[in-house]
BALOBA-1460 file (C-alpha; in Angstrom, 3 decimals):
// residues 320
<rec num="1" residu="x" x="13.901" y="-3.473" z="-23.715"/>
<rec num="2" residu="x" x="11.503" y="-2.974" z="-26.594"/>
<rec num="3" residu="x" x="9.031" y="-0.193" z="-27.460"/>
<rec num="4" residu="x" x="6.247" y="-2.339" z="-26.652"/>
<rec num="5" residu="x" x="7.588" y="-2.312" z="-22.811"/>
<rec num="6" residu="x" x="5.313" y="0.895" z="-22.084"/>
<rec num="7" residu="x" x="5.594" y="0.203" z="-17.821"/>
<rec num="8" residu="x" x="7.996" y="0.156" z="-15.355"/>
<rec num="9" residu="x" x="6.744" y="-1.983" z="-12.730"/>
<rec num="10" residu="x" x="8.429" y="-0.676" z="-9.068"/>
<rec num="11" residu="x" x="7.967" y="-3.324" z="-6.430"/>
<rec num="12" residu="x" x="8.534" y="-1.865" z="-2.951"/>
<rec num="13" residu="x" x="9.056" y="-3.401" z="0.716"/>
<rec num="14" residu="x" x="5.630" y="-2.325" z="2.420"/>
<rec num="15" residu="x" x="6.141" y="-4.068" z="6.049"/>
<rec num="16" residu="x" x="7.301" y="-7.638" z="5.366"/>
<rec num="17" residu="x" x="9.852" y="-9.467" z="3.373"/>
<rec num="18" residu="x" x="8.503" y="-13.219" z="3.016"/>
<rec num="19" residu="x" x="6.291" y="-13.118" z="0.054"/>
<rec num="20" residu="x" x="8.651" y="-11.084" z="-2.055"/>
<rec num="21" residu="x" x="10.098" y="-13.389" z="-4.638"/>
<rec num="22" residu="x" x="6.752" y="-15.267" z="-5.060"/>
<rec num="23" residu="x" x="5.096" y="-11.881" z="-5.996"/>
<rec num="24" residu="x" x="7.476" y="-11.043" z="-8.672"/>
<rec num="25" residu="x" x="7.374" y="-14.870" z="-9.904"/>
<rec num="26" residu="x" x="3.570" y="-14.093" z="-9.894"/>
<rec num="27" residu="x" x="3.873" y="-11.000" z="-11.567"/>
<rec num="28" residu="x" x="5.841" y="-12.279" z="-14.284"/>
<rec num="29" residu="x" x="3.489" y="-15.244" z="-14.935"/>
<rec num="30" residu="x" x="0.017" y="-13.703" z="-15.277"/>
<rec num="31" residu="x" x="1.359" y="-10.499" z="-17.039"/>
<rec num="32" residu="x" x="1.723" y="-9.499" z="-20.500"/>
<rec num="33" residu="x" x="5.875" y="-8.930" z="-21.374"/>
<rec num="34" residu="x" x="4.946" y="-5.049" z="-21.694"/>
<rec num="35" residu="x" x="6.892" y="-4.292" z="-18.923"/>
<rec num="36" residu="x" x="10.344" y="-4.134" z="-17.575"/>
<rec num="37" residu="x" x="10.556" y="-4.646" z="-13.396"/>
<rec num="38" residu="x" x="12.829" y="-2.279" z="-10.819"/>
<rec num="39" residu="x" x="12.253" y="-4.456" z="-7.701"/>
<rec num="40" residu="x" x="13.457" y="-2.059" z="-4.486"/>
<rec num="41" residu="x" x="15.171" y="-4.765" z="-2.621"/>
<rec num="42" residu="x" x="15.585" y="-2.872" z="1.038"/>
<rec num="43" residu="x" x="18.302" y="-4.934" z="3.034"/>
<rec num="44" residu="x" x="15.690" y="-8.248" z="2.951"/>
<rec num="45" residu="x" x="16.718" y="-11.148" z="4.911"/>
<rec num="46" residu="x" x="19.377" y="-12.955" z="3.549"/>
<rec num="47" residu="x" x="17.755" y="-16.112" z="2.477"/>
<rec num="48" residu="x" x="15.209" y="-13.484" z="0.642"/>
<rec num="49" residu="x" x="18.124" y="-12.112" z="-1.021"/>
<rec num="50" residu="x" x="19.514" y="-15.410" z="-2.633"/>
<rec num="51" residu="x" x="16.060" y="-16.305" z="-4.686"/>
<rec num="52" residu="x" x="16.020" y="-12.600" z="-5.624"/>
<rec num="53" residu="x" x="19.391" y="-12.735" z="-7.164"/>
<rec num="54" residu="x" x="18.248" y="-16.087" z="-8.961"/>
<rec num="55" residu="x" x="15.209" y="-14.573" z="-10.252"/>
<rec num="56" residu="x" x="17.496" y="-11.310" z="-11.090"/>
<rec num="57" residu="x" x="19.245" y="-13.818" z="-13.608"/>
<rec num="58" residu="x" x="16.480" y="-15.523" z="-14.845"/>
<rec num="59" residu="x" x="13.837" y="-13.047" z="-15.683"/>
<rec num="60" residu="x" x="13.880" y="-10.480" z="-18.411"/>
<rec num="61" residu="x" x="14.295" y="-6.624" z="-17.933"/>
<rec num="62" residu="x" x="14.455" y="-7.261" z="-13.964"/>
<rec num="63" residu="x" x="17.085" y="-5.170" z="-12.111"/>
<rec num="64" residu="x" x="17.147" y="-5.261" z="-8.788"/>
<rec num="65" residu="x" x="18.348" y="-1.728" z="-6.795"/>
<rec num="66" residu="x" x="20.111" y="-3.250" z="-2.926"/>
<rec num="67" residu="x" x="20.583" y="-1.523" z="-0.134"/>
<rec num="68" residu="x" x="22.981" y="-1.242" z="2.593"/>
<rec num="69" residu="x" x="19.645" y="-0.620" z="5.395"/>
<rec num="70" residu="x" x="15.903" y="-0.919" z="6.251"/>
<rec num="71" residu="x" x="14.645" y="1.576" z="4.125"/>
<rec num="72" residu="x" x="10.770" y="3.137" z="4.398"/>
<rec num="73" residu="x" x="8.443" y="2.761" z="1.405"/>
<rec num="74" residu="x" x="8.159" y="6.568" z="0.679"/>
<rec num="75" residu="x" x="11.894" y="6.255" z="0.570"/>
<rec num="76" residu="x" x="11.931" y="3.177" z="-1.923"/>
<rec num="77" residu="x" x="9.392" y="5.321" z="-4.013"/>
<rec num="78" residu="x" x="11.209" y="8.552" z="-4.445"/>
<rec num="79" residu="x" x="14.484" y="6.447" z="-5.254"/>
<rec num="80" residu="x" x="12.717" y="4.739" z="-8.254"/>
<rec num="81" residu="x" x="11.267" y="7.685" z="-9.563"/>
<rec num="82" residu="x" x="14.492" y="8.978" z="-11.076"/>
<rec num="83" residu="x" x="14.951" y="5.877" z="-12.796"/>
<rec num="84" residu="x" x="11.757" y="5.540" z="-14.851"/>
<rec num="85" residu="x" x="11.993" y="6.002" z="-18.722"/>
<rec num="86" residu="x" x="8.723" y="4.622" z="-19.472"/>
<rec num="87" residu="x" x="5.507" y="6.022" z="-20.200"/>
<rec num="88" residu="x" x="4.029" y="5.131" z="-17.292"/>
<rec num="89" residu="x" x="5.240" y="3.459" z="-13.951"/>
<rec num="90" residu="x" x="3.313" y="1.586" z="-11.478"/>
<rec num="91" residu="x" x="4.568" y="0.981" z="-7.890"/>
<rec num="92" residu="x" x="3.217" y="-2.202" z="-6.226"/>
<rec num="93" residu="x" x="3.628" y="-3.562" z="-2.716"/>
<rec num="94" residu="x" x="6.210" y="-6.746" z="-1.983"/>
<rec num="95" residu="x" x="3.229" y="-8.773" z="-0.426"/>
<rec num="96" residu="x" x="0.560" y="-7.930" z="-3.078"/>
<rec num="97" residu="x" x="-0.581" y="-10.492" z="-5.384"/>
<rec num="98" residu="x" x="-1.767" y="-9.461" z="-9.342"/>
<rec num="99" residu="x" x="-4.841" y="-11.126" z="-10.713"/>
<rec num="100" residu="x" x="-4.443" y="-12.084" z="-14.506"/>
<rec num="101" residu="x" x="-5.094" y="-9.265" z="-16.736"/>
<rec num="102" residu="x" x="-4.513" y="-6.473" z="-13.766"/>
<rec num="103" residu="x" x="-1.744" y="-4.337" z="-16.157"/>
<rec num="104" residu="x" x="-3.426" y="-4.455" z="-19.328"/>
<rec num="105" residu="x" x="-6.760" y="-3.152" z="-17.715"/>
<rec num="106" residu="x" x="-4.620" y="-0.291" z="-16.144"/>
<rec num="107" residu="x" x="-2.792" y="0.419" z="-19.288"/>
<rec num="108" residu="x" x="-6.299" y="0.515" z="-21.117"/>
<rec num="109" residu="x" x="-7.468" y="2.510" z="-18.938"/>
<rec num="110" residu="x" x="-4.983" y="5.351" z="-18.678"/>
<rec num="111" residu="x" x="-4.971" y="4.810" z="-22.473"/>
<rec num="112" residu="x" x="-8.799" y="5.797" z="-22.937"/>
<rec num="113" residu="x" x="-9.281" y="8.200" z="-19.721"/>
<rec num="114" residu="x" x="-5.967" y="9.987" z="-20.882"/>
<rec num="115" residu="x" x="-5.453" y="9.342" z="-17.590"/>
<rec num="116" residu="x" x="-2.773" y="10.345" z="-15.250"/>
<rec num="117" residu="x" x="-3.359" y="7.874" z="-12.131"/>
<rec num="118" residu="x" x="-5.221" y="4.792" z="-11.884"/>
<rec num="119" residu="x" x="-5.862" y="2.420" z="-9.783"/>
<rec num="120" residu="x" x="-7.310" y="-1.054" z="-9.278"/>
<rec num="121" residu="x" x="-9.548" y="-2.675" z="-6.728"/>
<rec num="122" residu="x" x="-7.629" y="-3.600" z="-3.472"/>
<rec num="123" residu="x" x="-8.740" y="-6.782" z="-1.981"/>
<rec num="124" residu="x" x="-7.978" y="-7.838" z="1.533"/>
<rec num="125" residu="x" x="-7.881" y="-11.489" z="1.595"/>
<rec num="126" residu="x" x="-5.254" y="-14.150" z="-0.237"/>
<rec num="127" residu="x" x="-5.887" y="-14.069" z="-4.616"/>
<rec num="128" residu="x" x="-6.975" y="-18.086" z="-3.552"/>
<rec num="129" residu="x" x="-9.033" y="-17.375" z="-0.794"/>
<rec num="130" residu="x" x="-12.634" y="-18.976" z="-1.401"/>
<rec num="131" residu="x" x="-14.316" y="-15.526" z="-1.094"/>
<rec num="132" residu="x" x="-12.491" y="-12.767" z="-2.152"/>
<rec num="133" residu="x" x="-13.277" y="-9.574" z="0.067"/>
<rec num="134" residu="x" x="-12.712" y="-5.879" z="-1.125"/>
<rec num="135" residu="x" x="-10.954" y="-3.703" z="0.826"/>
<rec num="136" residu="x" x="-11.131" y="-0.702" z="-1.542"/>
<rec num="137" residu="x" x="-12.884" y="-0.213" z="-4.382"/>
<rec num="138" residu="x" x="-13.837" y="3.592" z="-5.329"/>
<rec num="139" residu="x" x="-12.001" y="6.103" z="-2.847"/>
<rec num="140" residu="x" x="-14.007" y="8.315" z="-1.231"/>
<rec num="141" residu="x" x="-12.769" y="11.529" z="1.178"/>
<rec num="142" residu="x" x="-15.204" y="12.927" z="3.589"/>
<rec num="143" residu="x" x="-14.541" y="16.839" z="3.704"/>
<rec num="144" residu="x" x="-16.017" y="19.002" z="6.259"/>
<rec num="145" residu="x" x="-14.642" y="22.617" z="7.981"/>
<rec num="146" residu="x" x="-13.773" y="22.322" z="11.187"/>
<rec num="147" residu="x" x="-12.930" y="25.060" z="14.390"/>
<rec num="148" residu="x" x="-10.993" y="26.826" z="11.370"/>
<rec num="149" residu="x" x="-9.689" y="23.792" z="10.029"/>
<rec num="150" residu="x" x="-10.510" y="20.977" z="7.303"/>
<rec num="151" residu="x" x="-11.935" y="17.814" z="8.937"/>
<rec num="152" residu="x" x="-10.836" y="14.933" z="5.898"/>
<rec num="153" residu="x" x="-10.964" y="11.558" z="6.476"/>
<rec num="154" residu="x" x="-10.943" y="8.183" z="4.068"/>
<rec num="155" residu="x" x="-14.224" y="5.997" z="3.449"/>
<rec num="156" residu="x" x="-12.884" y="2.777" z="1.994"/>
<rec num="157" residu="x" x="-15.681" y="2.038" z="-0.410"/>
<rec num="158" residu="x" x="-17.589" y="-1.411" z="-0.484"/>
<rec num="159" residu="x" x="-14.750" y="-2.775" z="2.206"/>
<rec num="160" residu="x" x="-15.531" y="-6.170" z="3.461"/>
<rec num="161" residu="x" x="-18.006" y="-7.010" z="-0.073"/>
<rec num="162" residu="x" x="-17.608" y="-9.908" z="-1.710"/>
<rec num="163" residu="x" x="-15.812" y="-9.179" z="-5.246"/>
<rec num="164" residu="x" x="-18.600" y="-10.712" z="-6.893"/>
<rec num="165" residu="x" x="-21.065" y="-8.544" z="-5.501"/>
<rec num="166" residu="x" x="-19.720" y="-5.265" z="-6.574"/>
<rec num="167" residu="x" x="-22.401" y="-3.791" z="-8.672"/>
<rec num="168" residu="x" x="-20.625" y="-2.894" z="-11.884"/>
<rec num="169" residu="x" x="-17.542" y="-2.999" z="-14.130"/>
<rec num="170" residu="x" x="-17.053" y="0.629" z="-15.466"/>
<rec num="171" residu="x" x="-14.308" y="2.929" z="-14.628"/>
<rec num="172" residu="x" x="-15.284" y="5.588" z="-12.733"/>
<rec num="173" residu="x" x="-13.065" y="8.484" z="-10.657"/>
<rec num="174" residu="x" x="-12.184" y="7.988" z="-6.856"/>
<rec num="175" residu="x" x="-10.918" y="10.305" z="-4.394"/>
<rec num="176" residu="x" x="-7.715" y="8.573" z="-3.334"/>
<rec num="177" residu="x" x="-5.347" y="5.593" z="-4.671"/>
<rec num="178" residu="x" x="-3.798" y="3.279" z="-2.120"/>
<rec num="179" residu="x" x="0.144" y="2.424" z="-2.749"/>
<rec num="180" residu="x" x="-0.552" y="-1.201" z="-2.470"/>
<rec num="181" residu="x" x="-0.810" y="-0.438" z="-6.274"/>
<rec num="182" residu="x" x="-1.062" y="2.435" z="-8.539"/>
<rec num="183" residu="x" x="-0.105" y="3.294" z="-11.439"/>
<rec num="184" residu="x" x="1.254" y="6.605" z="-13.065"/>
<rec num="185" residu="x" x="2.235" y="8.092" z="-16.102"/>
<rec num="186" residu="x" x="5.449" y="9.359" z="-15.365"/>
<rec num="187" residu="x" x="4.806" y="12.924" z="-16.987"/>
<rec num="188" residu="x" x="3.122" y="13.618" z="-13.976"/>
<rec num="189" residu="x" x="5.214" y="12.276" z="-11.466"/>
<rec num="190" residu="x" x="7.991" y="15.501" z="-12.987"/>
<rec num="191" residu="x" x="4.874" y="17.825" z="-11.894"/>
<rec num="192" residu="x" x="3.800" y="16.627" z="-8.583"/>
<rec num="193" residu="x" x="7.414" y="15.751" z="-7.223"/>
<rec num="194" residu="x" x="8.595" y="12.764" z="-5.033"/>
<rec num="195" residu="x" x="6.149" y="11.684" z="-2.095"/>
<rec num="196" residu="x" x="6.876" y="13.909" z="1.244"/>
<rec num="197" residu="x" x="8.829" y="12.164" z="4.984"/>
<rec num="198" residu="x" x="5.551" y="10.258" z="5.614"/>
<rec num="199" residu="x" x="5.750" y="6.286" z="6.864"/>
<rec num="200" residu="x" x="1.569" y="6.611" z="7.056"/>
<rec num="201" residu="x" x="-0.928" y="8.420" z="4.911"/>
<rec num="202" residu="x" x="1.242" y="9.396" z="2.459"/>
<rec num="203" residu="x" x="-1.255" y="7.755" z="-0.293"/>
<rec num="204" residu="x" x="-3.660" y="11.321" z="1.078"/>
<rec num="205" residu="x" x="-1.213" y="13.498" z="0.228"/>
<rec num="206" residu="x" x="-0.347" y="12.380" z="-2.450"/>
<rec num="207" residu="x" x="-4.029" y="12.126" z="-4.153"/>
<rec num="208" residu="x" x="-4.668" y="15.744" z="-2.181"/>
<rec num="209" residu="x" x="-1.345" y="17.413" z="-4.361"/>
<rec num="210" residu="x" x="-3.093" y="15.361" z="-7.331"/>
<rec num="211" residu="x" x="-6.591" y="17.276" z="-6.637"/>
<rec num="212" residu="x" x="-4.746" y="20.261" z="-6.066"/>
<rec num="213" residu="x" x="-3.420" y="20.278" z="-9.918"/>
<rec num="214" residu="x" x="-6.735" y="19.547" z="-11.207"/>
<rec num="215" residu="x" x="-6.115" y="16.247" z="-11.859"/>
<rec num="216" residu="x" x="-8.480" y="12.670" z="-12.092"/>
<rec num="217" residu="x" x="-7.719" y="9.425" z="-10.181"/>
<rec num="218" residu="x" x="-9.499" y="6.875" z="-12.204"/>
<rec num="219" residu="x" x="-10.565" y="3.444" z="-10.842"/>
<rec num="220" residu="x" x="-10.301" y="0.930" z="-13.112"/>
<rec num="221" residu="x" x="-12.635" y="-2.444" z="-11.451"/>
<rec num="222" residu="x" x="-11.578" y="-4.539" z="-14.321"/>
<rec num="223" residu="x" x="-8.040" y="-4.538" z="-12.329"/>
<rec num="224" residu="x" x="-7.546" y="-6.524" z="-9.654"/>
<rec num="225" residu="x" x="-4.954" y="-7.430" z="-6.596"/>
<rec num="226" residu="x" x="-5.029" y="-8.773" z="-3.466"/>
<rec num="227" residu="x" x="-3.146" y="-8.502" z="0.439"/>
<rec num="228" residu="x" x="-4.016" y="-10.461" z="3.199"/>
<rec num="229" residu="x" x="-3.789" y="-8.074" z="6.117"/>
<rec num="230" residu="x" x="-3.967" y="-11.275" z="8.844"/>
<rec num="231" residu="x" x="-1.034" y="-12.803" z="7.327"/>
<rec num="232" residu="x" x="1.293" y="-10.564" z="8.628"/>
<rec num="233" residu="x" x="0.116" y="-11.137" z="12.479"/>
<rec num="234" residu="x" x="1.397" y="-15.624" z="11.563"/>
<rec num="235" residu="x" x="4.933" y="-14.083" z="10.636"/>
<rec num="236" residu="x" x="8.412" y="-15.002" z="12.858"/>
<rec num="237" residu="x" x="11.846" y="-13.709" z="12.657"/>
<rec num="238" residu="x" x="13.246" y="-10.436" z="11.086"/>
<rec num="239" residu="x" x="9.707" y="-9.378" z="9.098"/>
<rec num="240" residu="x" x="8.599" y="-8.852" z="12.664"/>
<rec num="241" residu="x" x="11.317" y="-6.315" z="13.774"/>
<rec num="242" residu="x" x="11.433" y="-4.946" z="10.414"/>
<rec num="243" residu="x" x="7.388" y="-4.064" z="10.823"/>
<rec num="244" residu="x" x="8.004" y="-2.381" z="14.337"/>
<rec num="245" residu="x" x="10.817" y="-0.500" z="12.574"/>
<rec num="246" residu="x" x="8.640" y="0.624" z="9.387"/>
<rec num="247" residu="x" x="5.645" y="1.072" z="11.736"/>
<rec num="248" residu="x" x="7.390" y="3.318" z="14.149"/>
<rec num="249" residu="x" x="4.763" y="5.450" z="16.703"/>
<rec num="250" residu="x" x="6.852" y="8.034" z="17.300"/>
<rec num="251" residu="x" x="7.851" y="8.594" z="13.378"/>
<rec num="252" residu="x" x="4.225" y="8.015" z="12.456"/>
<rec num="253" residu="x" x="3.111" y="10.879" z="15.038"/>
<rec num="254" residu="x" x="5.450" y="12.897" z="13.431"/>
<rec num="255" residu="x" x="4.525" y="11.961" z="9.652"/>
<rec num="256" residu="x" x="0.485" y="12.859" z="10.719"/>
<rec num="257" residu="x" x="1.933" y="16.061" z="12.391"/>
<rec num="258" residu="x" x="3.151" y="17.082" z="8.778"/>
<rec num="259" residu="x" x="-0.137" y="16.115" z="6.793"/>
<rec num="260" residu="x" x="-1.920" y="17.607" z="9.551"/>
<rec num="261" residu="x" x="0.127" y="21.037" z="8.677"/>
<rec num="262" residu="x" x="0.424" y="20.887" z="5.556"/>
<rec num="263" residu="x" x="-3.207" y="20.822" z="4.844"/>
<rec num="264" residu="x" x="-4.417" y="22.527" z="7.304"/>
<rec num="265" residu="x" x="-5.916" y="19.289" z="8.788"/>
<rec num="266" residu="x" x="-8.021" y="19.567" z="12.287"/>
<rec num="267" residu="x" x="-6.445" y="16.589" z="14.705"/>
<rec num="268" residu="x" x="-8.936" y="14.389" z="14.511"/>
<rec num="269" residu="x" x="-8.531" y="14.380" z="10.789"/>
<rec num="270" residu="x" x="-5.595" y="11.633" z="11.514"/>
<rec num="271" residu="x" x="-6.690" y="10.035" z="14.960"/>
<rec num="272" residu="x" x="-8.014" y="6.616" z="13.263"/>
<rec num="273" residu="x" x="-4.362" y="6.358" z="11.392"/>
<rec num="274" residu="x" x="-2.490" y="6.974" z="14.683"/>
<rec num="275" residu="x" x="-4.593" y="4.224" z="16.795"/>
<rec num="276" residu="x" x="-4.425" y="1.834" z="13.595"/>
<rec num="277" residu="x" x="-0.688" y="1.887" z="13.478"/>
<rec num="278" residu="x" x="-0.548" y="1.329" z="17.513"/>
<rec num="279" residu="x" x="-2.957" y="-1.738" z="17.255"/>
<rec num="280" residu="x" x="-1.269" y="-3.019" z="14.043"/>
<rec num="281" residu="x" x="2.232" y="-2.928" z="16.171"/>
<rec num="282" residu="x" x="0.634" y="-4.058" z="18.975"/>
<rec num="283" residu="x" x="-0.832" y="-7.173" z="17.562"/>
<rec num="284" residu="x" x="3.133" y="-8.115" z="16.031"/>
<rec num="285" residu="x" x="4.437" y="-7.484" z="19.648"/>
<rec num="286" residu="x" x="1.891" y="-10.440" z="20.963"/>
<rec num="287" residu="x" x="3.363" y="-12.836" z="18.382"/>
<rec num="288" residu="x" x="6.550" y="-12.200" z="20.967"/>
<rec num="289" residu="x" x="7.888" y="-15.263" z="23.766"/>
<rec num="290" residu="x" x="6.742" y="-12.689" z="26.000"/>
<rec num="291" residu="x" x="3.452" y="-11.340" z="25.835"/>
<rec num="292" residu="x" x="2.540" y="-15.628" z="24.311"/>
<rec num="293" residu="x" x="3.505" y="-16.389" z="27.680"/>
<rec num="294" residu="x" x="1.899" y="-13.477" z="29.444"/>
<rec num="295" residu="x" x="-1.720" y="-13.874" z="27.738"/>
<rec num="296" residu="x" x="-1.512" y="-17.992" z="28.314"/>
<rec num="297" residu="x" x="-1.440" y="-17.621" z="31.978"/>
<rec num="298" residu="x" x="-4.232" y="-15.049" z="31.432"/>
<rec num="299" residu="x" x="-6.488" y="-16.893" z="29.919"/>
<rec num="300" residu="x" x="-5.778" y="-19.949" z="32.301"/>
<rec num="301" residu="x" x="-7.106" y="-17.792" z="34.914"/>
<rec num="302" residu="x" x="-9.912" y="-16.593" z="33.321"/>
<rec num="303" residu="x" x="-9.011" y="-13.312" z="32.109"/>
<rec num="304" residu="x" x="-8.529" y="-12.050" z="28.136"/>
<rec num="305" residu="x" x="-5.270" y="-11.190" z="26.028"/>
<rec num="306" residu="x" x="-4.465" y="-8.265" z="26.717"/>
<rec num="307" residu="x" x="-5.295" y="-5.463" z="24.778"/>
<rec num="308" residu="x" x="-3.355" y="-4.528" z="21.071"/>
<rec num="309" residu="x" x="-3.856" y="-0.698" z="22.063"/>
<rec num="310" residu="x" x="-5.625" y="0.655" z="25.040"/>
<rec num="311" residu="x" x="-6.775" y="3.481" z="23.349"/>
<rec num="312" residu="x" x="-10.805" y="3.791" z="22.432"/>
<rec num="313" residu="x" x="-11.536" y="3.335" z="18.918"/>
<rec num="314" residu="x" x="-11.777" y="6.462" z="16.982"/>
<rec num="315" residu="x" x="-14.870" y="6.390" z="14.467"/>
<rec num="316" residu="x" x="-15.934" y="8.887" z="11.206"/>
<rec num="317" residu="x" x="-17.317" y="11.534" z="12.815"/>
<rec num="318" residu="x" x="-19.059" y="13.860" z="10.766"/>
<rec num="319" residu="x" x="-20.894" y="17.055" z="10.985"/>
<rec num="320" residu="x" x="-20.014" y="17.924" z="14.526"/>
């Protein structure tokens, strides 16, 4: 490694394996060589694991850290942490694609800002889709007391926008990073500590204990990646079971429970993230012989699929 390599990039199993050699092939082309790769490998499929051995051997200042199991992203994280040596660190999903230029604009940014966390804009379609729709752009919490408690909920600003439409290029500070990608200058990491038992919403506690030292996350629109959140629901084989497994109700319940304490959090600060993760598993389980067969016959007699979660919708509510 040379002292120009001033990242670490961490790439970490989210809820799928399929697209994780093609990201770090994609990484590697549209990036400048200023970084050096840990790619947390997480007991992938085998056939995943033979082109990330190849790649292990063919691309510079990769190592690749195995595991014996299914491990959670929070648990990937924390693991990589105690590895970094570089001035800053950013961890990026296994079925996120970089657009050209994405690092350096970080890097720049942290650079200028003296920043300590910055992110990019998230997109939520495929980097070649023919419109490219934002997921998040500038993070923004909604805060409000509530019965003795702290109402806080996420606004994902400018989601569903075209990228071309969003109104301006400058860096600005947002309320909360998404760990689809972020990136961190590892000074800071020593201070705030690894990320708590969370499999869901640990990207709010972690910008909360970042708020809590008095610290700036930065948005930085000049950065860009995308994840296709429908391509998931076309996937077969183990991704499936491995998405049930990092999706898990009960464990997400639990994870919410924690936030919910910790912060002193009223419930229906974390409704939303509960009935997402229930219709996110639910739509996997149709993919299933099963419920295929099931919701055929249904619709031959006239009735609908049935339902990914039977639970109403919760919405923002604010000011009750």
């Amino acid at each position: 490694m040379t002292s120009d390599m001033r990242v670490t990039i961490v790439v970490v199993p989210r809820e799928s394996f399929d697209m994780f050699p093609e990201v770090v092939e994609r990484i590697y082309r549209l990036t400048s060589p200023i970084f050096k790769m840990l790619v947390m490998e997480g007991r992938a499929p085998e056939p995943i694991r033979r082109q990330l051995r190849t790649l292990e051997q063919t691309k510079p200042n990769l190592t690749i850290v195995w595991s014996d199991r299914w491990v959670y992203p929070h648990e990937a994280v924390n693991q990589a942490i105690a590895m970094i040596e570089t001035e800053y660190v950013v961890f990026i999903d296994n079925d996120v694609e970089v657009m050209e230029g994405w690092l350096e604009a970080l890097v720049t940014c942290a650079d200028e800002e003296r920043a300590n966390c910055v992110h990019p804009i998230y997109l939520t379609t495929r980097a070649d889709a023919p419109v490219l729709k934002i997921h998040v752009a500038q993070g923004t919490f909604v805060r409000e007391p509530r019965n003795g408690k702290q109402f806080i909920d996420t606004v994902a600003t400018y989601s569903g926008v075209p990228l071309e439409r969003y109104p301006d290029q400058q860096r600005k500070p947002s309320d909360f990073f998404e760990w689809h990608c972020v990136m961190f200058r590892r000074s800071i990491l020593e201070k705030i500590g690894p990320t708590a038992d969370m499999i869901i919403a640990e990207h709010v506690d972690y910008s909360l204990r970042f708020h809590e030292l008095g610290e700036r996350i930065w948005l930085e629109p000049k950065a860009v990646v995308a994840y296709d959140y429908e391509r998931i629901f076309a996937l077969r084989g183990a991704d499936r079971r491995y998405l049930l497994y990092r999706w898990d109700v009960k464990r997400s319940e639990e994870s919410l429970r924690r936030l919910r304490e910790r912060w002193n959090l009223s419930d229906d600060s974390t409704a939303r993230r509960l009935y997402w993760v229930k219709e996110h598993t639910g739509r996997v389980r149709h993919t299933f012989l099963l419920p295929r067969m099931v919701n055929k016959v249904r619709r031959t007699i006239g009735l609908p699929n049935m339902p990914y979660c039977r639970e109403p919708r919760p919405q923002i509510l604010v000011g009750k």
